[in-house]
Phi, psi and omega in degrees: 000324174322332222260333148262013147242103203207138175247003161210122165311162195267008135344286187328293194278049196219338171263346183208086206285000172256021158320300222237034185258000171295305202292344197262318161353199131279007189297298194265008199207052167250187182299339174264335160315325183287306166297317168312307167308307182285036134260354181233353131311318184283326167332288180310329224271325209283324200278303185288007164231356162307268196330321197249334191265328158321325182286338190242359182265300174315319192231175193222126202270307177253191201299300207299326174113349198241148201292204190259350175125214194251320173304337165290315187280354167298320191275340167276329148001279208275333168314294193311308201291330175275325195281300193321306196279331140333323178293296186299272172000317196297298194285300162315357187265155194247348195205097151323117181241219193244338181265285231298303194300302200302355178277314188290285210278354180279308197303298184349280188308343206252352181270301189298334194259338171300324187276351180262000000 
């Protein structure tokens, strides 16, 4: 996906090759970066493990009260874990094309259509 998202051209940077010599620094890659990912790991971790068990503690798929098994709650698991990364994918991206869309909403779509 990277590869339709650029925010400088490669002209540019080929005339000004110390444009990205910041990024090597302690600027983008110090100690509060390092807590923001792990607050935005634990996030995920907390949504992909909420999610299915709420989902499946709240209602009772039959009469007898016992659930549907270990393979169901895996396939809502990896459901969460594909929407979760999906979510991140999104919200990082700086510039929507027509290959970004068909990529994004196709794999979305194409996980859903595998489970059926």
């Amino acid at each position: 996906f990277a590869i339709f998202d650029r925010d400088i051209q490669g002209y540019v940077l080929e005339q000004h090759p110390y444009v990205y010599a910041w990024t090597r620094g302690p600027v983008l890659y110090g100690f509060h970066v390092l807590l923001e990912w792990a607050s935005f790991a634990f996030l995920h971790a907390a949504i992909c493990f909420f999610v299915p068990w709420y989902s499946f503690e709240v209602t009772s798929p039959e009469a007898s009260g016992q659930s549907f098994g270990f393979q169901s709650t895996m396939l809502v698991v990896y459901c969460a874990v594909i929407v979760v990364t999906n979510q991140k994918l999104a919200f990082y991206t700086a510039h929507w094309n027509w290959a970004w869309h068909l990529f994004f909403w196709g794999s979305i779509s194409m996980v859903f259509i595998a489970i059926l």
